[in-house]
ZAMARGU-4260 file (C-alpha; in steps of 0.2 Angstrom, whole numbers, plus 5000, padded with zeros to 4 digits):
<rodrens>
0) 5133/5560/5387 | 5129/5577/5393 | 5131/5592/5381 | 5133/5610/5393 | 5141/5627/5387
5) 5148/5620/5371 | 5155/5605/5379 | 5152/5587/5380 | 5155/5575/5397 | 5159/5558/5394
10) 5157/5546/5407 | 5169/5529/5405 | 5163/5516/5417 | 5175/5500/5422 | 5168/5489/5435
15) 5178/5476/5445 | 5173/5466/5461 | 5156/5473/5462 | 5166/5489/5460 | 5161/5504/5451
20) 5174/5520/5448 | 5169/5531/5433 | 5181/5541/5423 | 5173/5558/5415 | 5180/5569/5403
25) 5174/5585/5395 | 5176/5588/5378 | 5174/5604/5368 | 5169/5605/5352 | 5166/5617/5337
30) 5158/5612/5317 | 5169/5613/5304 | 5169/5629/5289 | 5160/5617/5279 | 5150/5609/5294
35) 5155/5591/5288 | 5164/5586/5302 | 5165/5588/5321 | 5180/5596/5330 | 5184/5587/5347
40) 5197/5596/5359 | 5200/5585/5379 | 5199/5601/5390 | 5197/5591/5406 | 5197/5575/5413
45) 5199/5562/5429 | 5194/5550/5440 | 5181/5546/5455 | 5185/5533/5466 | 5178/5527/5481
50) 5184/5516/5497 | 5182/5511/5512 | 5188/5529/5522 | 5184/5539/5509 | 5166/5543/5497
55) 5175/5552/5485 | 5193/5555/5480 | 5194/5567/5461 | 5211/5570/5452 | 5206/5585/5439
60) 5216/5593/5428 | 5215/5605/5412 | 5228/5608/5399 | 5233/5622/5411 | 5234/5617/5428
65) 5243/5603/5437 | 5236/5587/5442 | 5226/5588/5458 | 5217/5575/5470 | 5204/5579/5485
70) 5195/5567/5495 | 5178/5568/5505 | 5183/5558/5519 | 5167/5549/5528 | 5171/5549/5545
75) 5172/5569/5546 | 5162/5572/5529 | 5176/5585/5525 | 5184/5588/5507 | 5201/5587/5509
80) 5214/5594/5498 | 5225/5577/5498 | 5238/5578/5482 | 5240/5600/5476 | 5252/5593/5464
85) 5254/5576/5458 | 5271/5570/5448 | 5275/5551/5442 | 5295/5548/5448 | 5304/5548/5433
90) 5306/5527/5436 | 5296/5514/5445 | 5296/5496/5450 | 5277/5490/5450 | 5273/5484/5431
95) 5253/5482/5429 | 5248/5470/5413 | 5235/5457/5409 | 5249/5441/5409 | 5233/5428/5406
100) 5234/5436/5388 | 5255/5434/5389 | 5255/5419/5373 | 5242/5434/5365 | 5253/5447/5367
105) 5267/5452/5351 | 5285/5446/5351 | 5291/5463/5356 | 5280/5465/5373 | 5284/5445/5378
110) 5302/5450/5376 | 5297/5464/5389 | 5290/5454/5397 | 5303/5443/5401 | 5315/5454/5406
115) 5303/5461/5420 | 5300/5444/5426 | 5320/5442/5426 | 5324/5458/5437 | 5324/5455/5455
120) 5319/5472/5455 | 5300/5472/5448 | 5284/5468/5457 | 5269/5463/5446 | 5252/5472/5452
125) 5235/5470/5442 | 5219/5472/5447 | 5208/5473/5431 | 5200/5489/5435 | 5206/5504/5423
130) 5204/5516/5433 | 5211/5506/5450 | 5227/5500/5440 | 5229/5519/5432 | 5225/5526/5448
135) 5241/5516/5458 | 5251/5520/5443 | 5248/5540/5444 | 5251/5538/5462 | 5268/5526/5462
140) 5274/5526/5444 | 5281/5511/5435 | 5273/5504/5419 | 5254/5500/5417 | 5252/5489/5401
145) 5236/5487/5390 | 5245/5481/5372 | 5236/5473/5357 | 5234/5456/5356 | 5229/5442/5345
150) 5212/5443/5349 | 5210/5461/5351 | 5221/5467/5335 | 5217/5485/5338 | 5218/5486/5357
155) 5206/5480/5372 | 5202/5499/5378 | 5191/5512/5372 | 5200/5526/5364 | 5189/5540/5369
160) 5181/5535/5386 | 5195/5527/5394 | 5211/5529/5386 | 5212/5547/5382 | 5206/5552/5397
165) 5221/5542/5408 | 5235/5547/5394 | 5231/5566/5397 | 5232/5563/5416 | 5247/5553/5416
170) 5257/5565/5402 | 5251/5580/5414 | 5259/5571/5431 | 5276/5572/5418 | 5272/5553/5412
175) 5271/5546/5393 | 5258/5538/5385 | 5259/5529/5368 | 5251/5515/5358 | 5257/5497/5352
180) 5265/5506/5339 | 5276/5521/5350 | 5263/5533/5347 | 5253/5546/5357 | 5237/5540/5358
185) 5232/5558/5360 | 5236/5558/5340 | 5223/5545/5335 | 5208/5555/5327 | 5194/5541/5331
190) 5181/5536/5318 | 5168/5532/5331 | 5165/5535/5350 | 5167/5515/5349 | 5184/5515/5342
195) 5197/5505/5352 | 5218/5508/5354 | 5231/5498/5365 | 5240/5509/5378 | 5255/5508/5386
200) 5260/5525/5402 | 5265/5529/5416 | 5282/5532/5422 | 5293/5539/5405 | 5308/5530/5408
205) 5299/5514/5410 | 5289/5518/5394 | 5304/5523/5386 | 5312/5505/5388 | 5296/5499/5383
210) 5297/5509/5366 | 5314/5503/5364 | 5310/5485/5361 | 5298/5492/5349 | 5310/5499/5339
215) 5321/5484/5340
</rodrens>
């Protein structure tokens, strides 16, 4: 953790098939009156991938600007301006969840589940990665799924140095984010750095009828 100008960079690091893609965010924070209790505001956030034609590829945002992406390509060792403004379509047909975990899972998301699995018009995708699986789902939309389990009552992903960071960068490509229970993650005060949430995003229609059978 690196503390600069009144600001605090997190660094959230997932790693898959030898693999690793960090996701950073930057925090600012202030005391309260009283100086009990620390004040956390996400200013900024993203991702930094790396492939096979490219060493770097950066979606960064601020609660001002719109969701951007460049890439550093290796064979010309240029920084290219790739993705000036990135927007989830409304609807998408990819669904990304963890269906090992599928007898785990609560009656609402099974039943989700199964309809997915009775469409025609679904594809199943899943990597393992956060940050692969969040990155394909910025990019092509559909529903990326990370609900609470049996095992993991309170949600598999870290609330502040994985999910917050993929929430704000999928509700500002005009996606939704929310819990297990239909809320924003981005509502959750966290007790501890270590504090853990379910998380459900990406396109808002497909969140939306994900939401529905919660409220069912």
């Amino acid at each position: 953790m690196l503390h600069a100008l009144g600001e605090t960079f997190e660094f959230g690091d997932m790693t898959a098939f030898g693999c690793s893609d960090p996701i950073f965010q930057v925090l600012r924070f202030a005391f309260s009156k009283d100086a009990q209790e620390v004040l956390t505001e996400l200013i900024r956030c993203g991702q930094i991938l790396t492939g096979l034609t490219h060493l770097l590829e950066l979606p960064l945002l601020s609660s001002s600007e719109f969701l951007q992406q460049g890439s550093k390509q290796v064979a010309s060792g240029s920084f290219l301006y790739s993705h000036p403004n990135i927007t989830l379509p409304a609807k998408g047909k990819i669904y990304s969840i963890n269906e090992a975990y599928e007898t785990l899972y609560d009656e609402s998301t099974r039943a989700y589940l199964a309809l997915l699995k009775a469409s025609a018009d679904y594809t199943a995708r899943y990597v393992g990665s956060l940050v692969a699986d969040a990155y394909r789902t910025l990019l092509k939309g559909g529903i990326f799924l990370s609900p609470r389990n049996r095992k993991q009552p309170d949600g598999r992903l870290r609330l502040m140095l994985e999910l917050n960071p993929h929430a704000l960068l999928i509700e500002q490509a005009g996606g939704m984010a929310i819990t297990s229970d239909g809320k924003s993650p981005l509502t959750i005060v966290p007790k501890t750095l270590d504090d853990h949430a379910s998380l459900i995003m990406s396109s808002r229609e497909n969140v939306e009828a994900y939401a529905g059978f919660l409220n069912g």
